[in-house]
DSSP file (Angstrom, degrees, kcal/mol; ACC not computed):
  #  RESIDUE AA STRUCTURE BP1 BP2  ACC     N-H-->O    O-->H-N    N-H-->O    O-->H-N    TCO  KAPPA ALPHA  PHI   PSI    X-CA   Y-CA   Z-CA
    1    1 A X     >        0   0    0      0, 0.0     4,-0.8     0, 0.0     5,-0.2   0.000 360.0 360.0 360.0 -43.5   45.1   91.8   96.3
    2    2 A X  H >>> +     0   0    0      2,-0.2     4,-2.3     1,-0.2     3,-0.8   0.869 360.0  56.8 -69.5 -29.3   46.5   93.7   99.6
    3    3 A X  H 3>5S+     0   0    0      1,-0.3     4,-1.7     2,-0.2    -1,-0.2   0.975 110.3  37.4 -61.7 -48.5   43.9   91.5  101.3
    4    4 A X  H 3>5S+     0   0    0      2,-0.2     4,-0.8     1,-0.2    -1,-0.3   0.494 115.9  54.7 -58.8 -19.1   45.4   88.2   99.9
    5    5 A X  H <X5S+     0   0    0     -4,-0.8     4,-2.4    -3,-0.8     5,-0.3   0.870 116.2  37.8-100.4 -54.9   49.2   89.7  100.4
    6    6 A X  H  <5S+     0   0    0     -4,-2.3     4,-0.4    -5,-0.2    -2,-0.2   0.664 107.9  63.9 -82.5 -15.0   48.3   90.4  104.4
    7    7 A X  H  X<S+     0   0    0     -4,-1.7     4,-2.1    -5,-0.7    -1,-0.2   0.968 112.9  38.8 -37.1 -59.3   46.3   87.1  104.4
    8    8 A X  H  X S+     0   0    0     -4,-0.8     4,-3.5     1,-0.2    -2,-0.2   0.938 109.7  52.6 -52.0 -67.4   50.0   85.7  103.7
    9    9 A X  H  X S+     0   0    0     -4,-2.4     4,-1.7     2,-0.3    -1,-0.2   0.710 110.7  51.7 -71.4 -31.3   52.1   87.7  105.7
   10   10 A X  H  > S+     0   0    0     -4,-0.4     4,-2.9    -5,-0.3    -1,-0.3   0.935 111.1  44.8 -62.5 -56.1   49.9   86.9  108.9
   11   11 A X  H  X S+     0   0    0     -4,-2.1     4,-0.6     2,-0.2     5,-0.4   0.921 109.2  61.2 -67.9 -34.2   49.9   83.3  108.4
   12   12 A X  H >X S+     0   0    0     -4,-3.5     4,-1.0     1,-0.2     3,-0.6   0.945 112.8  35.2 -28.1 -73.1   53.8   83.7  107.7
   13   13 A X  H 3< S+     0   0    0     -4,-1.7    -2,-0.2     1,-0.3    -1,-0.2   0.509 115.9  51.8-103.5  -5.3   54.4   85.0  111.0
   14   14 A X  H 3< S+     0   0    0     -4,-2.9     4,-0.3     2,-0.1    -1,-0.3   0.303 112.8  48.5 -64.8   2.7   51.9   83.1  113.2
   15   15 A X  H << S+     0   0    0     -3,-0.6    -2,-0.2    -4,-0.6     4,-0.2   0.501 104.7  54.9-112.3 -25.1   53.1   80.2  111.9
   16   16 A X  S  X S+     0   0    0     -4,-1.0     4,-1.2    -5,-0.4     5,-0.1   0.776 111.9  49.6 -58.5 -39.7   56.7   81.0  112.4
   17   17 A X  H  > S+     0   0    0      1,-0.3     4,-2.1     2,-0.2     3,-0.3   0.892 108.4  47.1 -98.2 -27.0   55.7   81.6  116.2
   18   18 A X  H  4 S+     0   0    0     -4,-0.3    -1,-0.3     1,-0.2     4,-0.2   0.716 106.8  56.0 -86.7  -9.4   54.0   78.6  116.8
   19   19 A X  H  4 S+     0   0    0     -4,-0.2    -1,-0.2     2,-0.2    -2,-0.2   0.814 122.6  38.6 -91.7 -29.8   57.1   76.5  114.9
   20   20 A X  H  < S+     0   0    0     -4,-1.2    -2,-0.2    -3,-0.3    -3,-0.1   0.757 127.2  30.0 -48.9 -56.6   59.2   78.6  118.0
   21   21 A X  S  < S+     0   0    0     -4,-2.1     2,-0.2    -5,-0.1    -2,-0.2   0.013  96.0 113.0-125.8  12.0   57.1   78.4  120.6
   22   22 A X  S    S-     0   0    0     -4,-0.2    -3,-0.1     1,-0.2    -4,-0.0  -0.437  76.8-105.6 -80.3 147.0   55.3   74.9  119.8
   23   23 A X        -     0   0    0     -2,-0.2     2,-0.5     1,-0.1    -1,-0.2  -0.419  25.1-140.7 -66.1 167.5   55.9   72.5  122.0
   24   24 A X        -     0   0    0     -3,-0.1     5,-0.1     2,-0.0    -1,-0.1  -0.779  25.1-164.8-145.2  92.1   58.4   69.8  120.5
   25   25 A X        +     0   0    0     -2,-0.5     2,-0.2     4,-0.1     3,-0.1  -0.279  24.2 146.4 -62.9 163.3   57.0   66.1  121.8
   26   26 A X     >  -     0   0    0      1,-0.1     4,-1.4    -2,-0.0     5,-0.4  -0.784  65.3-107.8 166.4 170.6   59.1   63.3  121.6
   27   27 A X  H >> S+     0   0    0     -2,-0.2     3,-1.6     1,-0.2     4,-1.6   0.932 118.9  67.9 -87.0 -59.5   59.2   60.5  124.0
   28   28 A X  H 34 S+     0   0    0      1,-0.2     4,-0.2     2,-0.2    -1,-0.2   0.742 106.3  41.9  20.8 -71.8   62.7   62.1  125.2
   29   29 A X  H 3> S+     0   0    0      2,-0.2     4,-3.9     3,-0.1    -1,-0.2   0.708 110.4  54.6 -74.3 -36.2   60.7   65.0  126.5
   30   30 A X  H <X S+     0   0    0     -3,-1.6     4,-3.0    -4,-1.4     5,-0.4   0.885 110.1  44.3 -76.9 -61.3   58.0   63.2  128.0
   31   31 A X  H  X S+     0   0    0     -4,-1.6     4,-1.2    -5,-0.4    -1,-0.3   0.817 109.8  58.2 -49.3  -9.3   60.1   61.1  130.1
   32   32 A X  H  > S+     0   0    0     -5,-0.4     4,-1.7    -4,-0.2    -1,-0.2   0.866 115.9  37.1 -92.6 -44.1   62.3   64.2  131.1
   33   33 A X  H  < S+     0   0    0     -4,-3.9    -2,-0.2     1,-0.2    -1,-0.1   0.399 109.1  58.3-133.2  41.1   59.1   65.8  132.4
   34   34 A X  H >X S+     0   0    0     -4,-3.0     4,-2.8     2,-0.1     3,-1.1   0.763 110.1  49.3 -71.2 -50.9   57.5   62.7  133.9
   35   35 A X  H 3X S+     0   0    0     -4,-1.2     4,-3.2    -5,-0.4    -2,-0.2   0.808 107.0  51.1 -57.3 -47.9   60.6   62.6  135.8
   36   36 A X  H 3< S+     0   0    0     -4,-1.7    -1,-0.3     2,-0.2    -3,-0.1   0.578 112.0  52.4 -57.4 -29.7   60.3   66.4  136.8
   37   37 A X  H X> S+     0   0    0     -3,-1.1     3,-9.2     2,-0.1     4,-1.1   0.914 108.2  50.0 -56.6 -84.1   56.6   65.4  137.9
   38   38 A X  H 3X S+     0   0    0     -4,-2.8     4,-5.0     1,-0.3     5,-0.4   0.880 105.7  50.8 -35.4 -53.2   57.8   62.7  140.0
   39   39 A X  H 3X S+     0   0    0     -4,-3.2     4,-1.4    -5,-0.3    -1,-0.3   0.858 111.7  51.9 -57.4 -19.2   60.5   64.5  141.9
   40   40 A X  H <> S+     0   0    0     -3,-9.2     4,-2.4     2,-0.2     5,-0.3   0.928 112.4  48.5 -77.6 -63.6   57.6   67.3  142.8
   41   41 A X  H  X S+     0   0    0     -4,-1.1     4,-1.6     1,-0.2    -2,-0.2   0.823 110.3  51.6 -38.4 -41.0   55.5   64.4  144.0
   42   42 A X  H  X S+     0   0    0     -4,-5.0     4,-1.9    -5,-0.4    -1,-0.2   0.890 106.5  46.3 -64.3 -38.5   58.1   63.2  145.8
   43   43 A X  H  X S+     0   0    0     -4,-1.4     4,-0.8    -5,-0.4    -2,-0.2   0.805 109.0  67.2 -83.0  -8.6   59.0   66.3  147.7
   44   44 A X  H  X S+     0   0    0     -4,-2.4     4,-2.5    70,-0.3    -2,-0.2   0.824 103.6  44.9 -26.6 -59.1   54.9   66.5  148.3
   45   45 A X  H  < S+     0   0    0     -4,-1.6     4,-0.3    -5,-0.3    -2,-0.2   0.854 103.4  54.3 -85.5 -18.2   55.0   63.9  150.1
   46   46 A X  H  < S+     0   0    0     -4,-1.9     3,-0.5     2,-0.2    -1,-0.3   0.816 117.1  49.2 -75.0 -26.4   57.9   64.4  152.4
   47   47 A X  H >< S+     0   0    0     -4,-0.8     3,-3.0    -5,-0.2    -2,-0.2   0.994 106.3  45.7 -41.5 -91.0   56.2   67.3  153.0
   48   48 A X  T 3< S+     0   0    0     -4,-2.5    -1,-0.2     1,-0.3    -2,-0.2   0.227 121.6  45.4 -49.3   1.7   52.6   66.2  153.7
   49   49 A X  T 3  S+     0   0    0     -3,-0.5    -1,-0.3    -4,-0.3     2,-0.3  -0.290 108.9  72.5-125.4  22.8   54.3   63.4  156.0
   50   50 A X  S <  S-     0   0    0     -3,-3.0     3,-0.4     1,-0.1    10,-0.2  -0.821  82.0-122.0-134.9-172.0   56.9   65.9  157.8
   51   51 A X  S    S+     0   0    0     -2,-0.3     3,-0.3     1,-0.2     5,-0.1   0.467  83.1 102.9-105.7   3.3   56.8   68.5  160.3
   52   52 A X  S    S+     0   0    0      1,-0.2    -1,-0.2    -6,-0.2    -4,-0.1   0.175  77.5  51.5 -79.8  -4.0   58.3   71.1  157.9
   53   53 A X  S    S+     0   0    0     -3,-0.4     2,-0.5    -6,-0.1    -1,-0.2   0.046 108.4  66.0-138.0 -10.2   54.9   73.1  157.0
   54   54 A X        -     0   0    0     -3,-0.3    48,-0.4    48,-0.1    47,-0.2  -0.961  63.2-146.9-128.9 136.2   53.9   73.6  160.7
   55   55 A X  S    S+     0   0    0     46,-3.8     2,-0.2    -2,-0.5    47,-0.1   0.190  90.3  50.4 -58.6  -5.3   54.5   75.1  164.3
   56   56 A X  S    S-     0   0    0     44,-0.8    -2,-0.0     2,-0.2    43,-0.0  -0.617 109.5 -91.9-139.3 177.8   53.0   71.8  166.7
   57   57 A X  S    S+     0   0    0     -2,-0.2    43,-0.1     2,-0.1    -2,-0.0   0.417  86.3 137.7 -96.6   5.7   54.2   68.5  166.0
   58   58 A X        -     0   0    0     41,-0.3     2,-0.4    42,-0.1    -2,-0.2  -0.211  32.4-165.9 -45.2 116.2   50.9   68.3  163.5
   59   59 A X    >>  -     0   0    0      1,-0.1     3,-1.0   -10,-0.1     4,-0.8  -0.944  34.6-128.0-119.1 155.8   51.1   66.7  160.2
   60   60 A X  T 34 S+     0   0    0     -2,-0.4   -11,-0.1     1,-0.3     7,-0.1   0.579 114.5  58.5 -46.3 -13.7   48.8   66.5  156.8
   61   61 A X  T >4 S+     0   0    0      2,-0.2     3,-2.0     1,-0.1    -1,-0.3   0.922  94.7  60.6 -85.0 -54.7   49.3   62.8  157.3
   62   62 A X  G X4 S+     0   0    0     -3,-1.0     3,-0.6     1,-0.3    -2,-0.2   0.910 117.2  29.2 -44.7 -59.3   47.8   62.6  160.7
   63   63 A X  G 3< S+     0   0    0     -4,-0.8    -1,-0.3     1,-0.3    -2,-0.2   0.421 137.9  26.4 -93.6   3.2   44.5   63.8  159.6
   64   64 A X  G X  S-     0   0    0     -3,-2.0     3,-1.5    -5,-0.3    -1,-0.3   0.065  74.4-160.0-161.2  58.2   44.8   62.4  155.8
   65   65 A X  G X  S+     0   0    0     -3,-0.6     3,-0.7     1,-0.2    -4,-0.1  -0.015  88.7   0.2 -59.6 118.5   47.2   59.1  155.5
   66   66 A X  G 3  S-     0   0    0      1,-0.2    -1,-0.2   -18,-0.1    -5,-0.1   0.794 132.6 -68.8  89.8  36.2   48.4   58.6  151.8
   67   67 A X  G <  S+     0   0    0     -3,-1.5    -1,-0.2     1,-0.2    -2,-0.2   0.159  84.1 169.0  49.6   3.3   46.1   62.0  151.2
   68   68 A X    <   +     0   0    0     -3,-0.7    -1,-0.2     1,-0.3    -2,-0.1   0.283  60.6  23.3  91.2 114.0   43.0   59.9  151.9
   69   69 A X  S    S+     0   0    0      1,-0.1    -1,-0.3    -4,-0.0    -2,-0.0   0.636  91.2 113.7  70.6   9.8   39.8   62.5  152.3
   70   70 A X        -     0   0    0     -3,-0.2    -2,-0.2    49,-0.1    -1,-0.1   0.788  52.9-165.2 -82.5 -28.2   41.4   65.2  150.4
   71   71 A X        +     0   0    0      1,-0.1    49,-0.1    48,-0.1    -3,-0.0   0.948  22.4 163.5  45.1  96.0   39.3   65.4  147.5
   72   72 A X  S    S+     0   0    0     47,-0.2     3,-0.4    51,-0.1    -1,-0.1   0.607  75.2  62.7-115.1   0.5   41.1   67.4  145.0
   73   73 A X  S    S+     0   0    0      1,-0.2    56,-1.3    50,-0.1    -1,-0.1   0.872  99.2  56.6 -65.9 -37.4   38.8   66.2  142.1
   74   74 A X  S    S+     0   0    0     54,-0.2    57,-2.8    56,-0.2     2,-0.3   0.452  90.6 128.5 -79.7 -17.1   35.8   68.0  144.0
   75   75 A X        +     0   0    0     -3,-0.4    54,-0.2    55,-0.2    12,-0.1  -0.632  52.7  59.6-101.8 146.7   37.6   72.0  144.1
   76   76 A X  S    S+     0   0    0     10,-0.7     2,-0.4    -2,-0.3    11,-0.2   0.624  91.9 133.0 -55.7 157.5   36.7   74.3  143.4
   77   77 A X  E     -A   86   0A   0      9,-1.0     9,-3.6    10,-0.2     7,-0.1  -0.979  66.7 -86.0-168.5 146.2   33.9   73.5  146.0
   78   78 A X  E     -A   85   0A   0     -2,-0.4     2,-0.6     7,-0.4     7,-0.2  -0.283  43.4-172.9 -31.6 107.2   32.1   75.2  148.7
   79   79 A X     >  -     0   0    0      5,-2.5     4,-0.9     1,-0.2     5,-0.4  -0.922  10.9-161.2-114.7 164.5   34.5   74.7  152.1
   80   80 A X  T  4 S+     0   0    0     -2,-0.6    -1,-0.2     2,-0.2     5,-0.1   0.397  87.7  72.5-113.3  -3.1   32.5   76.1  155.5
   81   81 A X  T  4 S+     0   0    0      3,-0.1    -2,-0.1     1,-0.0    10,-0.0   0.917 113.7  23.5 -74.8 -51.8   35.9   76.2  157.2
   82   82 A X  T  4 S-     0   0    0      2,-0.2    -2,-0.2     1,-0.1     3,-0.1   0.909 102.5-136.3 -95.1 -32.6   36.5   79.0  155.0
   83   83 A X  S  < S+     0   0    0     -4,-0.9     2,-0.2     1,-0.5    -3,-0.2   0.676  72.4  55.2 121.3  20.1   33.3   80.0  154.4
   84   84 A X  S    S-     0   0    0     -5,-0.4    -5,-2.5    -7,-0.1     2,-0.7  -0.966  99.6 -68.0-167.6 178.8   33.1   80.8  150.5
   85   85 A X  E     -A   78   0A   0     -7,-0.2    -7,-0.4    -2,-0.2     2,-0.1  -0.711  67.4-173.2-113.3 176.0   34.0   78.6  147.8
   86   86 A X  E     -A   77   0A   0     -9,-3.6    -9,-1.0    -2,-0.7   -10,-0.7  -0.289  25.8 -90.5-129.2-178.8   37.5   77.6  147.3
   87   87 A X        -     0   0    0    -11,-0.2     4,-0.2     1,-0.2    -1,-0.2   0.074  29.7-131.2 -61.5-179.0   40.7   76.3  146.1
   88   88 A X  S  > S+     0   0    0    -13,-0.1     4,-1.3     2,-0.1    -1,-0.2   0.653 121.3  45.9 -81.6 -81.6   42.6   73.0  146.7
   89   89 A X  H  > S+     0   0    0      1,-0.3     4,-1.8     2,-0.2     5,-0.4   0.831 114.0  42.9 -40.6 -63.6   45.5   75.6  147.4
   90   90 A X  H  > S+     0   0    0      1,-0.2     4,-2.2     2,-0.2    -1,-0.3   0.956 114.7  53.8 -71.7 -44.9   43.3   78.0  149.7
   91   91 A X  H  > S+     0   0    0     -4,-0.2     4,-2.0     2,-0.2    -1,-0.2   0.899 110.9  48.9 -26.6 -63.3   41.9   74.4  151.4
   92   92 A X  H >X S+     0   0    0     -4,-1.3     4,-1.7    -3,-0.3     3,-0.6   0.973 113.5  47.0 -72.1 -53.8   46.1   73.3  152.0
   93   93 A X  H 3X S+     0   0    0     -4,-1.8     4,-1.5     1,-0.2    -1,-0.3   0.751 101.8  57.6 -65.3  -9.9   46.7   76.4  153.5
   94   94 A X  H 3X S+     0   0    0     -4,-2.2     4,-2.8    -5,-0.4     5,-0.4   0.917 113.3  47.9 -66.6 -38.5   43.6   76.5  155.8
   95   95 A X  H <<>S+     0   0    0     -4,-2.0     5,-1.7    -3,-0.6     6,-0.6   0.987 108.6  51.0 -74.4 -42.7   45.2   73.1  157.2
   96   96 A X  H  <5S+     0   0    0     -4,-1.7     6,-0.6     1,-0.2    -1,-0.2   0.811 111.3  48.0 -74.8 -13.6   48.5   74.4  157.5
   97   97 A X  H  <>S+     0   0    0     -4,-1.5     5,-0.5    -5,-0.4     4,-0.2   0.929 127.6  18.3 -84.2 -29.6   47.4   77.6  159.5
   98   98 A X  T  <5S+     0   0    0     -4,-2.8    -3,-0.2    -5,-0.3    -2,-0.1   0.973 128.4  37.7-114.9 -42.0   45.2   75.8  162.0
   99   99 A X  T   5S+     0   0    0     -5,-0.4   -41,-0.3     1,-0.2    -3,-0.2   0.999 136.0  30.0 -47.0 -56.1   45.8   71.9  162.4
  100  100 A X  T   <S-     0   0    0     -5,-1.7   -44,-0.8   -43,-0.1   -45,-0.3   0.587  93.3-138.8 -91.8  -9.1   49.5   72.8  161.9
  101  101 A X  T   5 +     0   0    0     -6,-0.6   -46,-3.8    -4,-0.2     2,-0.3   0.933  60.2 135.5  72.9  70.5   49.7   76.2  163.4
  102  102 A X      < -     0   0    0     -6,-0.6     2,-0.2    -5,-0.5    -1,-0.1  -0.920  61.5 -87.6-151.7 167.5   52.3   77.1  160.0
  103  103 A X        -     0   0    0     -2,-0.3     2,-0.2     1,-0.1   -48,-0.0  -0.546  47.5-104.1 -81.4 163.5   52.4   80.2  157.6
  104  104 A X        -     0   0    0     -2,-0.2     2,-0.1     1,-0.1    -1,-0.1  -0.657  37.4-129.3 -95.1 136.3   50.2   80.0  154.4
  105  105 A X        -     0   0    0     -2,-0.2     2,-0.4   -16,-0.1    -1,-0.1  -0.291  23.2-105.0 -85.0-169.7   52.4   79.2  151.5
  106  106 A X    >   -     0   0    0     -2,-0.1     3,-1.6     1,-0.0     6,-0.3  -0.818  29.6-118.7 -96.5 139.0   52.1   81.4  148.3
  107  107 A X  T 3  S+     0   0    0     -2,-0.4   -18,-0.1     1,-0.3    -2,-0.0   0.214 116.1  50.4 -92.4  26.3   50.3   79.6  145.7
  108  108 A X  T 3  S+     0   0    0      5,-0.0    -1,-0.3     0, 0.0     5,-0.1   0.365  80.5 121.4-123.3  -3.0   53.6   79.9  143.4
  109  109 A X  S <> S-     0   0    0     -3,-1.6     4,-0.6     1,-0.1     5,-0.1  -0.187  73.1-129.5 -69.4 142.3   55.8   78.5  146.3
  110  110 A X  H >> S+     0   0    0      1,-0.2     3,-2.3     2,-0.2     4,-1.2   0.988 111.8  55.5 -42.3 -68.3   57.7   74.9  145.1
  111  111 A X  H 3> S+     0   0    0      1,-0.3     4,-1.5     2,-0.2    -1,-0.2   0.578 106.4  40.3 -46.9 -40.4   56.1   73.7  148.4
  112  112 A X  H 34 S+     0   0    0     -6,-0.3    -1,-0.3     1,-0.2     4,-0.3   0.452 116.6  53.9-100.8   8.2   52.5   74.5  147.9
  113  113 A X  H <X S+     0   0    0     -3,-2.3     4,-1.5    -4,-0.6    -2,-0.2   0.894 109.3  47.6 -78.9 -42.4   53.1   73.2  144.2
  114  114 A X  H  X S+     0   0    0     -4,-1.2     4,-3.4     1,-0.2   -70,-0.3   0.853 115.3  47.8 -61.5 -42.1   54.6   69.6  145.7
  115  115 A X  H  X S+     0   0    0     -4,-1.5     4,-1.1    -5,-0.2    -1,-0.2   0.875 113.9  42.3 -65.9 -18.5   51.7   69.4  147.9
  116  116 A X  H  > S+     0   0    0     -4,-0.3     4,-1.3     2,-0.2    -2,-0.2   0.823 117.0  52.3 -81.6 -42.5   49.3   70.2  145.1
  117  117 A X  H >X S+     0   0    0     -4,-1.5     4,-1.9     2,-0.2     3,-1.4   0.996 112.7  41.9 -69.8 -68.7   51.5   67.7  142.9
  118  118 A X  H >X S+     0   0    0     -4,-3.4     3,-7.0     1,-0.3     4,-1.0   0.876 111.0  53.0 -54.6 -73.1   51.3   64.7  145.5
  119  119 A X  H 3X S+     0   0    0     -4,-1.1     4,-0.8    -5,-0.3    -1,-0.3   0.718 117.6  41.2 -26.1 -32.9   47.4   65.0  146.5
  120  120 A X  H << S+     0   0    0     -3,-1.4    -1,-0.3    -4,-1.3    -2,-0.2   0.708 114.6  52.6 -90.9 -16.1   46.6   64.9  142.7
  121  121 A X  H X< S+     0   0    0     -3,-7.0     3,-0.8    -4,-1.9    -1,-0.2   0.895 108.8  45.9 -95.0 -41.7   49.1   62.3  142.2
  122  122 A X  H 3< S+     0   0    0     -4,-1.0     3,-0.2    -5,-0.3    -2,-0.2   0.687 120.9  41.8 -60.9 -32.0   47.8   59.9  144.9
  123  123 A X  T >< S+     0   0    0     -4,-0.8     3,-2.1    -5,-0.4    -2,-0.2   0.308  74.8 125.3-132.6  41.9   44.4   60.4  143.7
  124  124 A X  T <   +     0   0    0     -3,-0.8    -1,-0.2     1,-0.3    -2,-0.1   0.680  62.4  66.1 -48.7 -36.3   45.0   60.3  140.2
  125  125 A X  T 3  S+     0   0    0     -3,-0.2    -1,-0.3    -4,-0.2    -2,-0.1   0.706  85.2 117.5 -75.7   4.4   42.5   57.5  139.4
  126  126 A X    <   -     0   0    0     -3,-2.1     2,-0.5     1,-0.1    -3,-0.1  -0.364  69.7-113.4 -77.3 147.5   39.5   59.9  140.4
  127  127 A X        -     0   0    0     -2,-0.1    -1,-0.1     1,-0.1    -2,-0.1  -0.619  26.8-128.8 -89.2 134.2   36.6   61.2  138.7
  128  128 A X        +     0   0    0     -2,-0.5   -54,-0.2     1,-0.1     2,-0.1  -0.158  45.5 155.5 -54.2 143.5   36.7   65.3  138.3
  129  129 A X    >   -     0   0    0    -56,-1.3     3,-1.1   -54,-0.2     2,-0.5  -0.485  28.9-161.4-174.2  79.3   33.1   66.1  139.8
  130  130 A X  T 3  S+     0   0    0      1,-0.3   -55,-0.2    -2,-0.1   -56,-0.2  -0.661  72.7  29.9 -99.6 149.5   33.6   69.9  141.1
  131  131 A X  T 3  S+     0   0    0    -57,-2.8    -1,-0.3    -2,-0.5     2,-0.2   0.675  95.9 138.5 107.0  22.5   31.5   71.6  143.4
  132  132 A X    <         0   0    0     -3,-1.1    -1,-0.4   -56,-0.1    -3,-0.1  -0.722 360.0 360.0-105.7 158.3   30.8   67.8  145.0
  133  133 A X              0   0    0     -2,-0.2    -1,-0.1    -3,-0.1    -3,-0.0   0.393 360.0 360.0-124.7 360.0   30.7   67.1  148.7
């Protein structure tokens, strides 16, 4: 009987937190944060086409137009520029210290989120296949 009574009283209050803390779909919501996507992507890309992430006139465009050779389906993966295997994130900050000569963002920074957000966003129709070269 106590078993059956704290059976209850569990499912009572995990099921309370998840009616709290659930997510609450609606098409409302999705469009509010598609929208919130799209603005990231967009400030990705003004990024990854501007001069704002580096110290020489270098940008992520030169060396990758529309993100083109970025492979973010492939990461984690093996880089030999860095020499172990790696991020997407630790990859865009290897280009922005040494093609662009820039500080390495913080992998919570808006900036290295928008960059993360456009690359994926540009090469959204790809198949995940990590650890590929």
């Amino acid at each position: 009987m106590l078993f059956g009574i704290c059976t209850s009283v569990l499912f009572l209050i995990f099921g309370t937190v998840s009616l709290v803390f659930g997510d609450d779909w609606d098409k409302s919501n999705e469009d509010k944060w598609n929208a919130a996507f799209m603005e990231t992507v967009t400030r990705g890309e003004k990024l990854f086409h501007g001069p704002e992430l580096g110290g020489n006139t270098v940008q992520c465009a030169m060396c990758h137009p529309n993100a083109t050779n970025t492979h973010p389906e492939t990461y984690p993966k093996f880089q030999k520029q860095i020499g172990k295997v790696s991020t997407l994130r630790e990859m865009i900050n290897w280009c922005i210290q040494n093609p662009l000569q820039g500080k390495p963002l913080a992998y919570d920074d808006p900036k290295m989120i928008a960059l993360e957000a456009y690359i994926m966003y540009e090469r959204r129709n790809s198949v995940l296949v990590p650890g590929k070269h």
